[in-house]
Backbone as a ProteinNet text record, in pm:
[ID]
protein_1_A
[PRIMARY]
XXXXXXXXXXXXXXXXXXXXXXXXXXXXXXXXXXXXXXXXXXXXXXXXXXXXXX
[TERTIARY]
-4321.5	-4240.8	-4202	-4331.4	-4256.9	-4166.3	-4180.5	-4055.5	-3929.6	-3923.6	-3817.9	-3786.4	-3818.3	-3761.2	-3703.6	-3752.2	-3703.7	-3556.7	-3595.2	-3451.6	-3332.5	-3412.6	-3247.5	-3243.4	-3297.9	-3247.3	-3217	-3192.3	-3140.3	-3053.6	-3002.7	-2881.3	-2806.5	-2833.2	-2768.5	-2718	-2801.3	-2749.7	-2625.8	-2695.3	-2567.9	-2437.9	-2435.7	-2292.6	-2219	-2325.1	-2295.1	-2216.4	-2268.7	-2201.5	-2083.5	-2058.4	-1933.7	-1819.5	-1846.3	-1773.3	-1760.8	-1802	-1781.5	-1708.2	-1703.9	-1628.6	-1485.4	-1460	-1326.3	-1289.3	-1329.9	-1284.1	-1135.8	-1055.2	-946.3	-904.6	-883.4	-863.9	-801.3	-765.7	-671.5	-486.3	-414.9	-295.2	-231.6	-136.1	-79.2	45	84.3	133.9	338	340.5	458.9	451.5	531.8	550.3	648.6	618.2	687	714.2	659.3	701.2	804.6	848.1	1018.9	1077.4	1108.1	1213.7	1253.4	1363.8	1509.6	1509.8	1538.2	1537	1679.8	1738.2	1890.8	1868.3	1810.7	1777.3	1668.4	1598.3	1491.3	1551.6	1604	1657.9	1781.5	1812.6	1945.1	1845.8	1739.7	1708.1	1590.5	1571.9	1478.6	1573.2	1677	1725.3	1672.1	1690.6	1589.4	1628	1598.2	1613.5	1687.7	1686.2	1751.7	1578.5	1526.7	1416.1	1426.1	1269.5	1278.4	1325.4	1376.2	1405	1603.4	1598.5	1792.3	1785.4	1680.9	1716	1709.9	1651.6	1598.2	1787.5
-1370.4	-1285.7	-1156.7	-1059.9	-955.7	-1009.4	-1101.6	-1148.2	-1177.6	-1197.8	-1250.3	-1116.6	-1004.2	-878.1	-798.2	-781.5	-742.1	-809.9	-959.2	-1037.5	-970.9	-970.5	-906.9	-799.5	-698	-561.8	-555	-634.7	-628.3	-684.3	-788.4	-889.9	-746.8	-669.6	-571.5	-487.5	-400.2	-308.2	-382.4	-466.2	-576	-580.5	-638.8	-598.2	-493.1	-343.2	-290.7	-169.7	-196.2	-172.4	-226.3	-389.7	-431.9	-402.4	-380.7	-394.3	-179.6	-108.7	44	44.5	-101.1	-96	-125.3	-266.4	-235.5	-129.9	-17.2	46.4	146.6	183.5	229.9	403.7	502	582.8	600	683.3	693.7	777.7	674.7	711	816.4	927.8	1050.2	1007.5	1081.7	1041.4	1033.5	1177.9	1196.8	1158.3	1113.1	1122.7	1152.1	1306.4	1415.7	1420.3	1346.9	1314.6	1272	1175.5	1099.9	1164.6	1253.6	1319.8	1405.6	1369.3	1416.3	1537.4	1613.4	1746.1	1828.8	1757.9	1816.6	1869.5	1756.8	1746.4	1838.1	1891	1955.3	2118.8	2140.8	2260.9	2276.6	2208.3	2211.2	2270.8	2206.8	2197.4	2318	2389.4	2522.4	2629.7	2643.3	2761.6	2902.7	2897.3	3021	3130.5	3280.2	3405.5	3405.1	3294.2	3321.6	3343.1	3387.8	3411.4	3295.9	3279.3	3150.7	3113.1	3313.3	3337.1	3325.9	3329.9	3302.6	3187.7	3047.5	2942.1	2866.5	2927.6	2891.2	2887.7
797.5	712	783.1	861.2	940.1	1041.3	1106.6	1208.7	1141.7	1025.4	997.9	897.1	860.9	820.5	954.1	1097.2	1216	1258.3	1244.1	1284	1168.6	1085.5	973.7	994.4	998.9	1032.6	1155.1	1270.5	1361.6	1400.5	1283.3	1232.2	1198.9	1103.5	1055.6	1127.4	1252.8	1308.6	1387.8	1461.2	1506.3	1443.2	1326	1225.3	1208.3	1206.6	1234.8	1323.3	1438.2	1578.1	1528.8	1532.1	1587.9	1517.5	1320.8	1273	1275.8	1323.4	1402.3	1466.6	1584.3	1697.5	1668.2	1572.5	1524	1458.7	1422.3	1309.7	1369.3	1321.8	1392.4	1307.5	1396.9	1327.7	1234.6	1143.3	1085	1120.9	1080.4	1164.3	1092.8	1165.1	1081.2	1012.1	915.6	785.4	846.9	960.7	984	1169.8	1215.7	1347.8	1394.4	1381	1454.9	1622.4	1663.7	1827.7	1888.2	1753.5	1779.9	1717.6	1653.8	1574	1637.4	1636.1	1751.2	1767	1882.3	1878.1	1845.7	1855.4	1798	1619.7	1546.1	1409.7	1382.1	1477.3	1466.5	1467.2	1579.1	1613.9	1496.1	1451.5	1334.8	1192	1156.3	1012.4	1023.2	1163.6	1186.4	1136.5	1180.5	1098.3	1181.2	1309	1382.1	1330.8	1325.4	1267.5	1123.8	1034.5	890.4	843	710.9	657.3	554.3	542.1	410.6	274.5	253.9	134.3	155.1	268.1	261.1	268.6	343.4	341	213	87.5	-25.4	-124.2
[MASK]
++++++++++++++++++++++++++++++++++++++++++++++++++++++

């Protein structure tokens, strides 16, 4: 019976690791990396204030 409580908790950590190892971050909501810089520099609005762009 103790050998066979060791084999499962070491069945477990086992599962554990691997299914850790797939785990994948979480991806960001906007990807701002491809968004064009023409569209970027257009919709910044440099030296107007937030309250004229409103």
């Amino acid at each position: 019976m103790r050998v066979h409580a060791r084999t499962m908790r070491r069945a477990v950590w086992v599962a554990l690791v691997v299914l850790a190892g797939c785990a994948q971050p979480p991806k960001p909501l906007y990807m701002w990396e491809n968004f064009p810089r023409q569209q970027y520099d257009a919709l910044l609005r440099e030296g107007v204030s937030p309250l004229e762009q409103i």
